[in-house]
Structures are given as C-alpha cells and as structure tokens.
OpenMM code with the backbone's topology and positions (N, CA, C; nanometers):
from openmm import Vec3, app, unit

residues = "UNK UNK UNK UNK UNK UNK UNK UNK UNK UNK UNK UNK UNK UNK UNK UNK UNK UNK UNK UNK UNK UNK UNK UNK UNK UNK UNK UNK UNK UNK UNK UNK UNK UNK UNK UNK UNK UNK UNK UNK UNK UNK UNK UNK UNK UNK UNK UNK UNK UNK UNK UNK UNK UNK UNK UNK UNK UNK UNK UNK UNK UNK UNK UNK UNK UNK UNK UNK UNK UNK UNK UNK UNK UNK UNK UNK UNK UNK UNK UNK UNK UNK UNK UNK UNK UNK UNK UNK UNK UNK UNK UNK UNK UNK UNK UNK UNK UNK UNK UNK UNK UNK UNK UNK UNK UNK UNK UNK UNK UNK UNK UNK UNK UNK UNK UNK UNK UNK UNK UNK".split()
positions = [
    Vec3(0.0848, -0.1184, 0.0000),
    Vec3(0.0000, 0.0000, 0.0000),
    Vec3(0.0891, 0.1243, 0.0000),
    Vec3(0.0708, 0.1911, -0.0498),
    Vec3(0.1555, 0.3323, -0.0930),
    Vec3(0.0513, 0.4766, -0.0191),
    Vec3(0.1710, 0.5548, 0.0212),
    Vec3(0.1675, 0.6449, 0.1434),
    Vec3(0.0563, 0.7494, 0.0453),
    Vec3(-0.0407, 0.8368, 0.1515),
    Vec3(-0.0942, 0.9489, 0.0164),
    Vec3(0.0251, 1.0286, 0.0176),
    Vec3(0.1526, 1.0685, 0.0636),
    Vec3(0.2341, 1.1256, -0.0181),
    Vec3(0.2806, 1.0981, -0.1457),
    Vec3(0.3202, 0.9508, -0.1319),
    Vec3(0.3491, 0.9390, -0.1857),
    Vec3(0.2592, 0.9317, -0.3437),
    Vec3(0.1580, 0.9130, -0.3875),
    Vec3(0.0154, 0.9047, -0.4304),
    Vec3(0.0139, 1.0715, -0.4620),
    Vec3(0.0182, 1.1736, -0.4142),
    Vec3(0.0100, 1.2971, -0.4316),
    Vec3(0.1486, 1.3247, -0.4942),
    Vec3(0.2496, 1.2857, -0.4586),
    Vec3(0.3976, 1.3346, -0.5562),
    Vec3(0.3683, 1.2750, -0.6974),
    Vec3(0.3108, 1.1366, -0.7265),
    Vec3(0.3099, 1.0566, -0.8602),
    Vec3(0.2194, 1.1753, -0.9024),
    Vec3(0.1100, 1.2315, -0.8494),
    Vec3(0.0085, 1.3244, -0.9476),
    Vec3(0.0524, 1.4893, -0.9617),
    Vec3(0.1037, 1.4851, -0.9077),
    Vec3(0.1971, 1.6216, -0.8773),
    Vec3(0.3507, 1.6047, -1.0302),
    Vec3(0.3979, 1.5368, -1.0386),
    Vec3(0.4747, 1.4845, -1.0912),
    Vec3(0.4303, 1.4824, -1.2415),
    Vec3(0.3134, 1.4067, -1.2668),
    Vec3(0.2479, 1.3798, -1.3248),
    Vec3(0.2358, 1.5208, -1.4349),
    Vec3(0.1443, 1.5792, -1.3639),
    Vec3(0.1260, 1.7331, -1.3624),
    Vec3(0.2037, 1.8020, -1.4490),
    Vec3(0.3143, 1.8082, -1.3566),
    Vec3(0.4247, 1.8836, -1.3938),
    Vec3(0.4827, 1.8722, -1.5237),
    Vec3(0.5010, 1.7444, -1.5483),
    Vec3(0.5995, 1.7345, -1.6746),
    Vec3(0.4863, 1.7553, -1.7747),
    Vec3(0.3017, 1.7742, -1.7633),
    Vec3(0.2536, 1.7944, -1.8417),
    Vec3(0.2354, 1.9659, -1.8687),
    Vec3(0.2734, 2.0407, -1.7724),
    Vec3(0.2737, 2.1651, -1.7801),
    Vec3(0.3975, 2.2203, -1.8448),
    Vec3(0.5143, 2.1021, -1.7804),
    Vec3(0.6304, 2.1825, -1.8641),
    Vec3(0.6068, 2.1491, -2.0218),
    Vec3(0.5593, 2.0038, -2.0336),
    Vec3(0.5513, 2.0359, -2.2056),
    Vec3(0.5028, 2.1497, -2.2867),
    Vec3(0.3817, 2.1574, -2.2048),
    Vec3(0.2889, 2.2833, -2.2300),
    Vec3(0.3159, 2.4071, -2.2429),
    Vec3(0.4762, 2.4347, -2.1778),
    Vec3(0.5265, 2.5718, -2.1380),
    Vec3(0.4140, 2.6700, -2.0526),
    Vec3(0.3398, 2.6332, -1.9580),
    Vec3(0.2874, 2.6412, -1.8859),
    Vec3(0.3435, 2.7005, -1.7086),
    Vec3(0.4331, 2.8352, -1.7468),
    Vec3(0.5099, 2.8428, -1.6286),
    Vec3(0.4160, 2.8675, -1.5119),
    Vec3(0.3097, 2.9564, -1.5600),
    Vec3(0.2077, 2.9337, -1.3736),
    Vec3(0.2190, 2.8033, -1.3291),
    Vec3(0.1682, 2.6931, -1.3937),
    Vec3(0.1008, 2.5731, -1.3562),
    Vec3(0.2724, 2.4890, -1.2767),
    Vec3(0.3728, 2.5260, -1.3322),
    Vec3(0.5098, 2.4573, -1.3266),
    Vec3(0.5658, 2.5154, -1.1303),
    Vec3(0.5266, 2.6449, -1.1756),
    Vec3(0.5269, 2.6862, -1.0398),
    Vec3(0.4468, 2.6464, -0.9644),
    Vec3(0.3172, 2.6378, -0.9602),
    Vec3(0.2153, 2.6026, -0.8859),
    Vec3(0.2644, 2.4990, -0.7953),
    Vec3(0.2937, 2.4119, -0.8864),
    Vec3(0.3443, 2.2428, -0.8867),
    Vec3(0.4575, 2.2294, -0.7933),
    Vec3(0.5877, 2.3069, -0.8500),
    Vec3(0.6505, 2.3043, -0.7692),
    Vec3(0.6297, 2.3153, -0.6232),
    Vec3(0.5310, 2.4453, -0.5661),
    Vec3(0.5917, 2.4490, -0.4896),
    Vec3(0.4676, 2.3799, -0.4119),
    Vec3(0.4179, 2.2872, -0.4267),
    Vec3(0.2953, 2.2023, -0.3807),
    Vec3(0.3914, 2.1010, -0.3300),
    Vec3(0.4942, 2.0611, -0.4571),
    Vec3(0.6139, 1.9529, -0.4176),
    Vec3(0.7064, 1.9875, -0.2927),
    Vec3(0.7488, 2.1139, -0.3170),
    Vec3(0.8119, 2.1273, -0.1638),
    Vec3(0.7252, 2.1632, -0.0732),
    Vec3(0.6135, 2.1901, -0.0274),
    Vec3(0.5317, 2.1960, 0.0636),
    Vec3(0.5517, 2.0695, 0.1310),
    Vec3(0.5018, 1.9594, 0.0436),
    Vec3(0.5447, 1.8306, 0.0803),
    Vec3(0.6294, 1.7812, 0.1458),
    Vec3(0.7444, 1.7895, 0.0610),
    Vec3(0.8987, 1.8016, 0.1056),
    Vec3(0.9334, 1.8482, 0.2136),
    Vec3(0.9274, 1.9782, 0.2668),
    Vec3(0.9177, 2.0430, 0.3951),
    Vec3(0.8404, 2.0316, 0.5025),
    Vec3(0.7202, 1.9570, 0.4867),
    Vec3(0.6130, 1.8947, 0.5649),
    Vec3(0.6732, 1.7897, 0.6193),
    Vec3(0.7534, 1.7251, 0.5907),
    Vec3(0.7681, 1.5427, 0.6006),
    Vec3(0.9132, 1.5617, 0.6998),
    Vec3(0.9715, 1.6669, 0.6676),
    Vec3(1.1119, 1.6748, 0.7911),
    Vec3(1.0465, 1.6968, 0.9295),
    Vec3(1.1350, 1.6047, 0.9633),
    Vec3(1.1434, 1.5603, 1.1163),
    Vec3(1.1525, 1.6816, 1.1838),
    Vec3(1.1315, 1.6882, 1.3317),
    Vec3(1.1394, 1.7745, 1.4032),
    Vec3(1.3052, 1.7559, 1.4666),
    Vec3(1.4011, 1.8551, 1.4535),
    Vec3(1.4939, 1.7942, 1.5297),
    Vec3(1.5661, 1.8358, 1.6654),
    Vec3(1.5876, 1.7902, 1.7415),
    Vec3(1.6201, 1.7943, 1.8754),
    Vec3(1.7541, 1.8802, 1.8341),
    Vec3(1.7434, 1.9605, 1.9838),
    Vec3(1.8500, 2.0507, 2.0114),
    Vec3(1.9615, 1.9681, 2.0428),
    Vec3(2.0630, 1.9964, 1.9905),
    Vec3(2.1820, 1.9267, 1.9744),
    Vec3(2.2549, 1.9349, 2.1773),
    Vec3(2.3261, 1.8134, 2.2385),
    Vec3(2.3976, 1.8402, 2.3436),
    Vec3(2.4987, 1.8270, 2.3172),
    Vec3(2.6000, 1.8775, 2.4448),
    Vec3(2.6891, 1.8910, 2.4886),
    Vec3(2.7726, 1.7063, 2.5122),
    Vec3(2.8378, 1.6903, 2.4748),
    Vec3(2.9086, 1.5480, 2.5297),
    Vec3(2.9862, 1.5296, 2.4511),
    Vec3(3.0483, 1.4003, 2.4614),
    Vec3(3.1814, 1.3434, 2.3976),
    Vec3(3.1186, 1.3332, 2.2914),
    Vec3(3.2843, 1.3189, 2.1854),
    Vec3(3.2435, 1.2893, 2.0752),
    Vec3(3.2313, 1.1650, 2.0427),
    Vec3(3.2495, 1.0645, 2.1319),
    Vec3(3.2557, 0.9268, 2.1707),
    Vec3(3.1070, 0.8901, 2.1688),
    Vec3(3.0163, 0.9811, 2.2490),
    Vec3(2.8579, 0.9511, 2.2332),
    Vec3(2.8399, 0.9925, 2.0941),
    Vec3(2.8422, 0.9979, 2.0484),
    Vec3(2.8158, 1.0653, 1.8867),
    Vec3(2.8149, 0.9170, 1.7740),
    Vec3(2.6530, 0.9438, 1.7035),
    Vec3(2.6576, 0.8490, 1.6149),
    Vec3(2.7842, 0.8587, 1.5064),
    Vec3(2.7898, 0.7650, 1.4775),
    Vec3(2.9110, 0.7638, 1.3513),
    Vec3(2.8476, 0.6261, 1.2663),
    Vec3(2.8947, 0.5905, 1.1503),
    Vec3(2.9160, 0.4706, 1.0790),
    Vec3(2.7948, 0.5384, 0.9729),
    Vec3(2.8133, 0.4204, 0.8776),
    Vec3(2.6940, 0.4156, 0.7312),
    Vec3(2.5656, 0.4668, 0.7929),
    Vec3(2.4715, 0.5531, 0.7440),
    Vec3(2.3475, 0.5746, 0.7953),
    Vec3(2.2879, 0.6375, 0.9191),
    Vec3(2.4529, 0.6793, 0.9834),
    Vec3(2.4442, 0.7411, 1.1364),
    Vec3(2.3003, 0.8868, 1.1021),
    Vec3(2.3305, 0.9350, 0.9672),
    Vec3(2.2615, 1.0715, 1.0012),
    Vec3(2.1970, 1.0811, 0.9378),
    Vec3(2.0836, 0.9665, 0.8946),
    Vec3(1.9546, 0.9608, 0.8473),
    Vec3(1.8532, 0.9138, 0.9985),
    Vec3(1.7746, 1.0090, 0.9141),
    Vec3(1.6515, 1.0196, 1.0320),
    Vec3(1.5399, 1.0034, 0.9604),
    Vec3(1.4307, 0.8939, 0.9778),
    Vec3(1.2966, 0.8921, 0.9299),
    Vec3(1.2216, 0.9914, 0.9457),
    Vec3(1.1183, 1.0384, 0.7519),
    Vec3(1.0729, 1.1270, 0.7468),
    Vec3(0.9121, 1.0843, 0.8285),
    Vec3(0.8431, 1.2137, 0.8464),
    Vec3(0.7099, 1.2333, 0.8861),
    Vec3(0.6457, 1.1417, 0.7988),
    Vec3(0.5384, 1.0999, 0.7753),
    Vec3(0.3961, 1.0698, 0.7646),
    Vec3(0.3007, 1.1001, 0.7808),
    Vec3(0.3025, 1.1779, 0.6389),
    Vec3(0.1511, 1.3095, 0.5734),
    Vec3(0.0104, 1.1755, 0.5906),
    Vec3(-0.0573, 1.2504, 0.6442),
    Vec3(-0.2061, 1.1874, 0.5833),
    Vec3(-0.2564, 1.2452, 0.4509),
    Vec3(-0.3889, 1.1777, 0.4189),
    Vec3(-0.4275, 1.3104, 0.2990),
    Vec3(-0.5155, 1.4216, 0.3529),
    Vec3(-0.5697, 1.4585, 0.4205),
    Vec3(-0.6273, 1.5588, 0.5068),
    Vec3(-0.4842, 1.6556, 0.5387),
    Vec3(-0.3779, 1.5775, 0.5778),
    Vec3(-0.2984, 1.7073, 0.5843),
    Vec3(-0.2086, 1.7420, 0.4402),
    Vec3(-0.1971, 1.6846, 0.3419),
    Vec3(-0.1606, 1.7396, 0.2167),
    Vec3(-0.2479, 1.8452, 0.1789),
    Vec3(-0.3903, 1.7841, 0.1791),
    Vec3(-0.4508, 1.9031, 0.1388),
    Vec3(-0.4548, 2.0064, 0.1828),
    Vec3(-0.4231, 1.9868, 0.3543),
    Vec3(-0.4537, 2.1299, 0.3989),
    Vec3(-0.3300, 2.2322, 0.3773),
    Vec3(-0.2495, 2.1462, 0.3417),
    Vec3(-0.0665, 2.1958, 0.3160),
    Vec3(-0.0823, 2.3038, 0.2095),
    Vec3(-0.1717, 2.2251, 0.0628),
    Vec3(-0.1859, 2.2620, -0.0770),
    Vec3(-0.3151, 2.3884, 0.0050),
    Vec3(-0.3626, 2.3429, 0.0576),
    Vec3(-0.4914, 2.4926, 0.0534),
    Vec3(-0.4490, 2.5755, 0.1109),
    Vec3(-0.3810, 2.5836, 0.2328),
    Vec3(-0.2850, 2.6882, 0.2810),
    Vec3(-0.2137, 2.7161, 0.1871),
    Vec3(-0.0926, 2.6808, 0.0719),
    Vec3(-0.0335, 2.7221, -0.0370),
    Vec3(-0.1200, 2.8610, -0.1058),
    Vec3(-0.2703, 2.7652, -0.1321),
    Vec3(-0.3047, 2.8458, -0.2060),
    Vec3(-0.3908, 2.9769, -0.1262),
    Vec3(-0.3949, 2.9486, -0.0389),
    Vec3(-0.4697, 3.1310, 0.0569),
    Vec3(-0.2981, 3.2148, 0.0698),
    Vec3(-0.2133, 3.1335, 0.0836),
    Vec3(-0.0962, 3.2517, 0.1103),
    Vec3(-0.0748, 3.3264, -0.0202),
    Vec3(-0.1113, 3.2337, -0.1682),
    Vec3(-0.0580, 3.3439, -0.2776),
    Vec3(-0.2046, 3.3976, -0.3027),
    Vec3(-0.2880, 3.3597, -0.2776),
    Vec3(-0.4495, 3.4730, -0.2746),
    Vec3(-0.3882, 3.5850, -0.1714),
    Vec3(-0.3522, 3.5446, -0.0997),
    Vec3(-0.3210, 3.7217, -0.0051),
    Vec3(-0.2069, 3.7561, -0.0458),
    Vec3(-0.0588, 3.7383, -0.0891),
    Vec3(0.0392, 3.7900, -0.1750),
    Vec3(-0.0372, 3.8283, -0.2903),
    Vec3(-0.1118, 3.8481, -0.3944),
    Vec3(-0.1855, 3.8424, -0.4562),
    Vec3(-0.2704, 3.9820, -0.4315),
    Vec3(-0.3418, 3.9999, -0.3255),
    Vec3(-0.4043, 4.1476, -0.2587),
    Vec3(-0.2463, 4.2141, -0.2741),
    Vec3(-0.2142, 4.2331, -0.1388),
    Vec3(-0.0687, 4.2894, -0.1225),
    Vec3(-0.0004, 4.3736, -0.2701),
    Vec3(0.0364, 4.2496, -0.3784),
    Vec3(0.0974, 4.2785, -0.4955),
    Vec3(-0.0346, 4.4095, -0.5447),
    Vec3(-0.1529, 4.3556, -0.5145),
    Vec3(-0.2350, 4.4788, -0.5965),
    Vec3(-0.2227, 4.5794, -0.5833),
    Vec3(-0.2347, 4.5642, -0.4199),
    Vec3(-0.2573, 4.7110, -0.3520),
    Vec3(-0.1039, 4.8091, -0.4101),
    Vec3(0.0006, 4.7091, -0.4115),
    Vec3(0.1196, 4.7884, -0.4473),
    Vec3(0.1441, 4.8266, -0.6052),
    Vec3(0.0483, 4.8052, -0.6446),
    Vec3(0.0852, 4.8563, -0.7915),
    Vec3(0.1211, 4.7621, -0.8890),
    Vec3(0.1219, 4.5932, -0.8330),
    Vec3(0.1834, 4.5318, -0.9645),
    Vec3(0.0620, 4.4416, -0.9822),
    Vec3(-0.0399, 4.4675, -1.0656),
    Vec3(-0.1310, 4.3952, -1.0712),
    Vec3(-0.1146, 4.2667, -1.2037),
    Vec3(0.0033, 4.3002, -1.2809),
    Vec3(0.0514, 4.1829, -1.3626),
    Vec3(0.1225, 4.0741, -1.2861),
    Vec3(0.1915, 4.0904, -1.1757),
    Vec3(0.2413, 4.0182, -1.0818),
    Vec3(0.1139, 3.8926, -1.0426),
    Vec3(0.0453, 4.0345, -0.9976),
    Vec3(-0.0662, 3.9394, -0.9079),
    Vec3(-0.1647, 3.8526, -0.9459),
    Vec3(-0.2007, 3.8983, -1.1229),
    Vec3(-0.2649, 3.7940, -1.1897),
    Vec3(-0.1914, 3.6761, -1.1661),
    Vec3(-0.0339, 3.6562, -1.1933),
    Vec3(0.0289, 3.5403, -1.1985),
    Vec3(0.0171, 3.4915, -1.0687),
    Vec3(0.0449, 3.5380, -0.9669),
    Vec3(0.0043, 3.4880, -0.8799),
    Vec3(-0.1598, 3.4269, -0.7914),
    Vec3(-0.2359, 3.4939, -0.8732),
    Vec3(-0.3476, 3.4451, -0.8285),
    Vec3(-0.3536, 3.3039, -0.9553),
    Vec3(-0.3286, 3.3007, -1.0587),
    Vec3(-0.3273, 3.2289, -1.1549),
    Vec3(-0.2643, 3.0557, -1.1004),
    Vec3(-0.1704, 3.1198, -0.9976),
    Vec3(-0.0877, 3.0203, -0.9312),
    Vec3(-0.1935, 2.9003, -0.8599),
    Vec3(-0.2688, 3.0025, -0.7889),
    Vec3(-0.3679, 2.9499, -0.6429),
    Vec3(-0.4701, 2.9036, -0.7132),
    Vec3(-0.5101, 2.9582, -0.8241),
    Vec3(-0.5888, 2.8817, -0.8968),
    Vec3(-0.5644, 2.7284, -0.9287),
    Vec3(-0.4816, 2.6957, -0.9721),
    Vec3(-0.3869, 2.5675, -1.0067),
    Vec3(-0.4010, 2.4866, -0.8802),
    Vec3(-0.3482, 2.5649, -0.7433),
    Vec3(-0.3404, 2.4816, -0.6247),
    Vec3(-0.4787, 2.4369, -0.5862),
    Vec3(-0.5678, 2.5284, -0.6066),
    Vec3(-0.7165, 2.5030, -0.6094),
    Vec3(-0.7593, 2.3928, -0.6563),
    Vec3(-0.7381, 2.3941, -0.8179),
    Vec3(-0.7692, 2.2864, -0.9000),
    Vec3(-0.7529, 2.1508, -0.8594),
    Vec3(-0.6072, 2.1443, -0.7700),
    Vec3(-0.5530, 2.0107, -0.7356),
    Vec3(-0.6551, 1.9651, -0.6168),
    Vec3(-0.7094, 2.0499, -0.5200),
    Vec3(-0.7815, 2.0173, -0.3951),
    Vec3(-0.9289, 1.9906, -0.4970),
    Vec3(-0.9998, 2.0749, -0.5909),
    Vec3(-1.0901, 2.0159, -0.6700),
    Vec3(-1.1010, 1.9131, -0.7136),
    Vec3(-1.0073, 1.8289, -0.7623),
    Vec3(-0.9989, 1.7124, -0.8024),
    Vec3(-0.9296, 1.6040, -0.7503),
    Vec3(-0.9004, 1.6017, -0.6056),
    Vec3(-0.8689, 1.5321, -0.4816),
    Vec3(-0.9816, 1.4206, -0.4576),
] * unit.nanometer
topology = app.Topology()
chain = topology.addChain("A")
for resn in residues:
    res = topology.addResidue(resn, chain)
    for name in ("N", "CA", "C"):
        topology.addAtom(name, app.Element.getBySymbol(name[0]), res)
C-alpha cells in the first residue's frame, strides 16, 4: 500500500511534466511548490543538539539519516490549501502595491493549487 504522499507526488509529478511540455510556467510553479510543501512537511522535528563526547556521537553508514514524517491526505490538502490562501493574499498585497501583472500570476498560481484540492 503506498503512502498518500506518496500518491500525491506521482500526481503532482504527473502534472508537472505535463505543464512543462505545455510551457505552462504558472502551472510549473504552482506544482513546484505544492512539491516542496510536501517536502518540507515530512522533515522531522529535530532535537537541540547536546553537549558530550564525541565518543557519544553516532558515527558509521546511515548514522545521520533520520525517518521522514507521515503526511495523511487531510494534511496534504490542507498543506496545498494553505499554499493556495498565502498566494491569494500575496496576490491582494501585490495589488494594492501597484503590480497587478504580478498578481494575476500569482493568483493564476492558487488557482492551479485550487484545481488540485478540486480534483482530490
């Protein structure tokens, strides 16, 4: 049985290389950064480093791998829908400041992230 991360990277993935054919840079971005949302979701929390020998200290093959998190799909999505309210409000912001070509692209973005929770 395969993780919904993992299940969400294959369609994410998926995606992507159909947007890059497309030359589709909103949608490429979109994508991307849905992928590192992911990516950055799944790192471990890590403990404050102590004080001691260097004798206590892992060493050998594999000493400094640490097992990643385990996304549900309730929290991908909420990862991807948060994505997409932060560039809806970068998006205001860009307006209010004058770059409203910016902000199409960027709302254009959240649209995309949208799409993906639409068809979840």
């Amino acid at each position: 049985m395969t993780e919904p991360a993992q299940q969400w990277r294959a369609g994410l993935r998926s995606r992507l290389i159909a947007a890059r054919k497309a030359k589709d840079n909103v949608a490429v971005a979109a994508l991307r950064s849905a992928l590192s949302a992911i990516d950055n979701a799944e790192t471990p929390d890590v403990p404050l480093p102590r004080a001691g020998a260097i004798a206590d200290s892992a060493h050998g093959l594999g000493a400094a791998e640490v097992a990643r998190r385990h996304l549900t799909d309730d929290e991908i999505q909420e990862l991807i829908g948060t994505e997409a309210d932060e560039r809806r409000a970068a998006a205001g912001q860009l307006r209010a400041a004058g770059h409203g070509d910016r902000a199409a692209q960027v709302e254009a973005e959240a649209a995309v992230l949208r799409a993906l929770l639409d068809s979840a």
